[in-house]
C-alpha positions as a Python dict, from the first residue, in 0.01 Angstrom:
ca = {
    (1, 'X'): (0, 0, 0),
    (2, 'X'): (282, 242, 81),
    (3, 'X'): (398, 179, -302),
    (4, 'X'): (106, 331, -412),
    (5, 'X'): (132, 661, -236),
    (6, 'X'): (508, 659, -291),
    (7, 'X'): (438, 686, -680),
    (8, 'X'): (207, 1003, -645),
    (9, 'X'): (433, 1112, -427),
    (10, 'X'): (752, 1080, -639),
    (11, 'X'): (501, 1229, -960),
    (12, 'X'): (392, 1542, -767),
    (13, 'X'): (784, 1615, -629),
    (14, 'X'): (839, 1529, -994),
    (15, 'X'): (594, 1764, -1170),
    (16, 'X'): (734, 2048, -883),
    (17, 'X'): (1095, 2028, -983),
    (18, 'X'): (1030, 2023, -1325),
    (19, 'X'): (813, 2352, -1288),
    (20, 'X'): (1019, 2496, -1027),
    (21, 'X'): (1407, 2416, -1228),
    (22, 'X'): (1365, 2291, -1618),
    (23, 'X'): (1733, 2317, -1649),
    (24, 'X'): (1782, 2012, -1417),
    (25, 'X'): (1528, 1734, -1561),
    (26, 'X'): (1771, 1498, -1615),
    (27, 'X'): (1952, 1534, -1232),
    (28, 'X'): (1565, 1548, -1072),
    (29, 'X'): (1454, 1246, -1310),
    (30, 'X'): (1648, 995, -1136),
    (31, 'X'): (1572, 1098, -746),
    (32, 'X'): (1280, 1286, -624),
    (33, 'X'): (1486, 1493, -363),
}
């Protein structure tokens, strides 16, 4: 169950850093902090 909320979790961090800082997609791609 934890998965689950892990994944939006990681998708909404995700969807942040990419609005927040385009420049670093590929370093925020691979962890979510």
């Amino acid at each position: 169950m934890p998965y689950f909320f892990y994944l939006l979790f990681y998708q909404a961090v995700n969807i942040f850093f990419l609005e927040s800082d385009d420049s670093t997609k590929c370093s925020s791609h691979s962890s979510p902090l």
